[in-house]
N, C-alpha and C positions, 0 to 999 in steps of 0.2 A: 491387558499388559500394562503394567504400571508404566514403560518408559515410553508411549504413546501416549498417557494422561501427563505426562511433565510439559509436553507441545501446548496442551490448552493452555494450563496455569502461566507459563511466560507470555503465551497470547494473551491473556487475557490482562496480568498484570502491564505489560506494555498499552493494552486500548484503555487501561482505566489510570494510568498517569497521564496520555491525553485528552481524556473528555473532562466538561466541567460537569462535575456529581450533582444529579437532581436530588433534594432535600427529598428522605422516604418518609411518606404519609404513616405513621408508625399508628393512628389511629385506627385507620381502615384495613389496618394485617395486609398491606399491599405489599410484595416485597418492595429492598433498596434497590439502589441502584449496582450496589455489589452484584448482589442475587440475579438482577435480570442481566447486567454483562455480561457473569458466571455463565447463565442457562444460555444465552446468545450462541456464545465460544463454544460451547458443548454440543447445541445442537448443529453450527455449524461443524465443527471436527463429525460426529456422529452421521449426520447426514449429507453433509455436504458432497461436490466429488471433488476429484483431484484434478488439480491443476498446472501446469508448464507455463513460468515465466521466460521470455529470453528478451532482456535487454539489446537494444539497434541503435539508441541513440542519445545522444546528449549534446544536445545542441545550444550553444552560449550563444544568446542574441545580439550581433554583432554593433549593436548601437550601444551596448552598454562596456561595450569591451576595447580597449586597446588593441589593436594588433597583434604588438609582439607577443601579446600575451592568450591570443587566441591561437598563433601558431605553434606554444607550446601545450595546449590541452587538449585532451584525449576525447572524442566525438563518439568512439565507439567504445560502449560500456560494455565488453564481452562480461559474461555471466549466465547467471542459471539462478533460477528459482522455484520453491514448490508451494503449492497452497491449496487452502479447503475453501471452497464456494458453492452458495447455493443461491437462487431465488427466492425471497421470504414469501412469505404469504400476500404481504402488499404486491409482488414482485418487483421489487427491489433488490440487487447485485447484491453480495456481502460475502466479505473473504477473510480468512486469517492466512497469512502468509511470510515467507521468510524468502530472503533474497541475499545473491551476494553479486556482485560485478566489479569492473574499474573502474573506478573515478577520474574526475576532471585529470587527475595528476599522473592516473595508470599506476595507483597502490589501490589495494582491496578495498571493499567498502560493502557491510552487510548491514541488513535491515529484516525487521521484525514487526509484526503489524496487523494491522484489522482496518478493512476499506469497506466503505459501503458505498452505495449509486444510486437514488432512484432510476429507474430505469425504464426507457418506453419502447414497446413493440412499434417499428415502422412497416412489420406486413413481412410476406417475402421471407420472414426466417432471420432479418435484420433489426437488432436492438441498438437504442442509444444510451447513454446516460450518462449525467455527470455528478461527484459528488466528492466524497471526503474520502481521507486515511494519514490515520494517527499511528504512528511508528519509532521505535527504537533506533537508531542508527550507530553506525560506528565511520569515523575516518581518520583518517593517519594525522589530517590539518590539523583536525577540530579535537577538543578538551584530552590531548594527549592518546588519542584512541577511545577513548572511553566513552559506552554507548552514551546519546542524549536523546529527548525525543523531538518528536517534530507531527507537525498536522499540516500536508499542504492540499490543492485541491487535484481534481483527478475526473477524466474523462475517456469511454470507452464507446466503442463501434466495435459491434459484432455480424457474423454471418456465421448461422447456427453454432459449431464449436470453437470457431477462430475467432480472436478480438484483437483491436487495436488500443491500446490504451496508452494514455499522457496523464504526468504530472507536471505543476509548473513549478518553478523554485523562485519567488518572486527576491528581489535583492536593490542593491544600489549599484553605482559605480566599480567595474571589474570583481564584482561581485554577485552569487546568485544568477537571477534573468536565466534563468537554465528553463528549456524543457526536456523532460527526460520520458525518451519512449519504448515500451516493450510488447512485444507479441505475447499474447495469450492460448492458450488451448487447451481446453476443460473436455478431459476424459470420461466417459459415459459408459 
C-alpha cells in the first residue's frame, strides 16, 4: 500500500537531516550513506513490531527555573504515540516513530523520528540502554510552528514488553533542563 510506504520516506528524511553523512567509499561499490539509512527505515517499518508511546512526564529541573514560572508549566504531557522497533542484529533498540503530547505550555507538540540504544540484557527478561534520537519537531513557541529538528540523548529500562524511557532536554537559565518521560509497550 503506497500510503504505508510515505511513513518510511518522512522517517527517514527526518533521521538523515540529523546525522552527520559518512563520506561513501564510491571505490568499493559500498553503498552511501543514503542507501543504508533508506535500508535501515525499511527494514525497520518491514520487520519491526508496533509500538505504544504514552508520555507521564516533563519535569523542569527546579534549580534552573524560577518559580513563578514553574507554577505555570505543564508536568504532564498527556499524548499518545506510535512506532516500529526492533532489535538489530548487534541487539541494539532502534525505532522510527511519531509522537504528539502537551507541552511545557499545554498547546500541542508533535515529533517524528528515529532512536537507537545500544542495549544490554541484565538477565531476568530485564534490558538497559542508553543512546540517541534525532527528530523533527513542532511547537507553538519555537520557529512559528514550523517543524525543526533536534538530537537529544535517550535512555530506557525494560521488563520484557514494558519500558521506561527518558529523554534529557539540556538548556540554560528558565530554559531547557527538561526531562521528558514516557512508558513504552511493544506489541508481539
Amino acid at each position: 500500500m503506497k500510503t504505508f510506504r510515505i511513513a518510511p520516506s518522512v522517517l527517514t528524511a527526518a533521521a538523515l537531516l540529523l546525522t552527520t553523512p559518512a563520506m561513501a567509499n564510491t571505490q568499493d561499490n559500498e553503498p552511501g550513506w543514503f542507501d543504508t539509512a533508506w535500508q535501515n527505515v525499511n527494514e525497520i517499518w518491514d520487520t519491526g513490531d508496533t509500538e505504544l508511546y504514552v508520555p507521564f512526564l516533563t519535569y523542569h529541573m527546579r534549580w534552573a527555573y524560577r518559580d513563578d514560572l514553574i507554577q505555570k508549566y505543564n508536568e504532564f504531557p498527556a499524548g499518545l504515540g506510535l512506532g516500529k522497533a526492533r532489535y538489530n542484529d548487534k541487539g541494539n533498540w532502534e525505532s522510527i516513530y511519531a509522537m504528539g503530547f502537551a507541552d511545557s505550555h499545554n498547546k500541542p507538540s508533535f515529533m517524528v523520528g528515529y532512536a537507537w540504544a545500544p542495549t544490554w540484557d541484565l538477565g531476568n527478561d530485564f534490558k538497559a540502554g542508553v543512546g540517541l534520537t534525532g527528530f523533527l519537531m513542532t511547537r507553538t513557541n519555537e520557529f512559528n510552528g514550523f517543524p525543526f529538528p533536534g538530537i537529544l540523548p535517550i535512555a530506557s529500562i525494560s521488563y520484557k514488553q514494558l519500558a521506561i524511557q527518558a529523554s534529557y532536554v539540556p538548556g540554560g537559565q528558565n530554559n531547557g533542563n527538561v526531562l521528558f518521560m514516557w512508558g513504552k509497550w511493544t506489541f508481539k
